[in-house]
C-alpha positions as a Markdown table, in Angstrom:
| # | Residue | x | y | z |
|---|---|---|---|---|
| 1 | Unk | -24.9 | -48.7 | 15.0 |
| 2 | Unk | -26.1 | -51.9 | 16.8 |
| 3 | Unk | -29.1 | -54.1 | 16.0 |
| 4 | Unk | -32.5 | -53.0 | 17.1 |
| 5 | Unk | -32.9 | -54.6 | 20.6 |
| 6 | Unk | -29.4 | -53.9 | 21.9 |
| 7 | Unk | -27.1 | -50.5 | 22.7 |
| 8 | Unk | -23.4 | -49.6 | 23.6 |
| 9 | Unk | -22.3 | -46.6 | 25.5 |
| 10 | Unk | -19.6 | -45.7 | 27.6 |
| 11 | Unk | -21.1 | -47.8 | 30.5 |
| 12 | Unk | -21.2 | -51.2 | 28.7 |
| 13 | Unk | -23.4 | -53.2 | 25.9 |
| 14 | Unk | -26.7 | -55.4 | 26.3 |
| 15 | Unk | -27.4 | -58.2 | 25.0 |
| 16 | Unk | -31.3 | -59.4 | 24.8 |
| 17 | Unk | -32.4 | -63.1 | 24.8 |
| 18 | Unk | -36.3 | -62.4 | 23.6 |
| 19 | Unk | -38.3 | -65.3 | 21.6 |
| 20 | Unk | -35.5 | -68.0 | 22.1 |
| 21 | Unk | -32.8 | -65.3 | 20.0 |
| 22 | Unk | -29.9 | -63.4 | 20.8 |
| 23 | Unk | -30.1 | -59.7 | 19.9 |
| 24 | Unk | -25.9 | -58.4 | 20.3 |
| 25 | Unk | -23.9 | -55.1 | 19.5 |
| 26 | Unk | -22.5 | -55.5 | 16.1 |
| 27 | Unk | -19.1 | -55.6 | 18.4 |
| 28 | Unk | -17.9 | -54.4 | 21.5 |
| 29 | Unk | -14.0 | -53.5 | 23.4 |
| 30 | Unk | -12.7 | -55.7 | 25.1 |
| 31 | Unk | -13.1 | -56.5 | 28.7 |
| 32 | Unk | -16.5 | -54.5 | 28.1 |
| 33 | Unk | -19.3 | -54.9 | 30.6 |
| 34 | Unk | -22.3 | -56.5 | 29.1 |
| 35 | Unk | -25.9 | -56.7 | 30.6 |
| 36 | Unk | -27.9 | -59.8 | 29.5 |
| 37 | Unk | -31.4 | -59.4 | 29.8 |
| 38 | Unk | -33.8 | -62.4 | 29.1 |
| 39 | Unk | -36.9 | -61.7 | 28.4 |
| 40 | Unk | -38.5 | -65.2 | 27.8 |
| 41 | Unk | -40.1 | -67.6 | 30.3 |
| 42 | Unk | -37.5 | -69.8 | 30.5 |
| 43 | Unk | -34.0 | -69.9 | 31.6 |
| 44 | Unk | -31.3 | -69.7 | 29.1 |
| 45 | Unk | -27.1 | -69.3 | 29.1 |
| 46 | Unk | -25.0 | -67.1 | 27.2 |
| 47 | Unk | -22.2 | -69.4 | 26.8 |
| 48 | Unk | -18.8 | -68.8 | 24.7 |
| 49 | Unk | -16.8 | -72.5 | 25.3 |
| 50 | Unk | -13.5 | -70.8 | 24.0 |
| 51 | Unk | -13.2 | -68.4 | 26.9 |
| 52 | Unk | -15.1 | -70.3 | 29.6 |
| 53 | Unk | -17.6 | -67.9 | 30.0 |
| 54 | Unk | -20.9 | -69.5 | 31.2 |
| 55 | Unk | -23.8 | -67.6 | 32.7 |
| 56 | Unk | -27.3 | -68.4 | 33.6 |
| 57 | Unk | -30.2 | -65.7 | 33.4 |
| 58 | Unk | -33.0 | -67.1 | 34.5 |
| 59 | Unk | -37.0 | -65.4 | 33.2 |
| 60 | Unk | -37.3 | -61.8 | 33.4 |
| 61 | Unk | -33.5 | -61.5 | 34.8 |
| 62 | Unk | -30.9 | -59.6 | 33.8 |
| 63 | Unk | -27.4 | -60.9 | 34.4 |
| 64 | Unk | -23.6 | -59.2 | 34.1 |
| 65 | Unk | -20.4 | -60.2 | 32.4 |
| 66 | Unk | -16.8 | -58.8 | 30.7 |
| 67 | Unk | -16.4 | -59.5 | 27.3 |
| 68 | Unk | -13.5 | -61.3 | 26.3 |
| 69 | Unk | -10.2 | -59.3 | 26.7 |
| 70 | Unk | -8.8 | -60.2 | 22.9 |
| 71 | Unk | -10.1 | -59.2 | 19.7 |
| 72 | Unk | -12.1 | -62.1 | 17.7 |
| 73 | Unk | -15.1 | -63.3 | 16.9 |
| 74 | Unk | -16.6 | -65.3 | 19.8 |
| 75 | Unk | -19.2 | -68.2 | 19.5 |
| 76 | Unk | -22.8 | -67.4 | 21.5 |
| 77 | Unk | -24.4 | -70.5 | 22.3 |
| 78 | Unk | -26.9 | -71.7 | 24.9 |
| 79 | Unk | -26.6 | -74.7 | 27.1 |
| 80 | Unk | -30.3 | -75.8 | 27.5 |
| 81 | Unk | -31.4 | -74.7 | 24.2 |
| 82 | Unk | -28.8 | -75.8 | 21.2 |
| 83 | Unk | -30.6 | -74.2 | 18.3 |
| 84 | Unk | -30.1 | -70.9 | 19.6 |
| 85 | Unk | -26.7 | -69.8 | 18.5 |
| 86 | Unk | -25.5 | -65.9 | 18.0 |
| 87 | Unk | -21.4 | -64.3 | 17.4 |
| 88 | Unk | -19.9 | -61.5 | 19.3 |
| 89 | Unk | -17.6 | -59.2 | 18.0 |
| 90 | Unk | -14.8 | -58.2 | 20.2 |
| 91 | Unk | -12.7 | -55.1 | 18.6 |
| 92 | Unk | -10.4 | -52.1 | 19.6 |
């Protein structure tokens, strides 16, 4: 089951940014649509360097993505705030 904060089903995942953390699905498929929702008053990314993915959600936004398409364990990291770091899990 997923951490407290986020969910998976059939439509996709979601990821919450909430006190300058990332809550994430223990793992998701790949290719999987995820939902980024930020709940803090700032804007933050949900960067992964390794597959050049590299979105912005700005306060109170949500934001879309697909997951990597290859199994691994990805690094999280946003580009205005470098202390916040998080993995995701992408499995068959």
């Amino acid at each position: 089951m997923p951490p407290s904060g986020s969910k998976t089903s059939k439509t996709g995942t979601a990821i919450i940014i909430k006190n300058f953390a990332y809550t994430v699905p223990s793992s998701v498929a790949p290719n999987a649509k995820i939902t980024v929702t930020n709940r803090d008053g700032v804007a933050h990314t949900v960067t992964m360097k390794a597959v050049n993915i590299d979105v912005v959600v700005q306060p109170g936004d949500k934001r879309t993505f697909n997951a990597p398409k290859s199994a691994g364990t990805y690094n999280i990291t946003c580009d205005f705030h470098s202390f916040m770091h998080a993995k995701l899990v992408v499995k068959k």
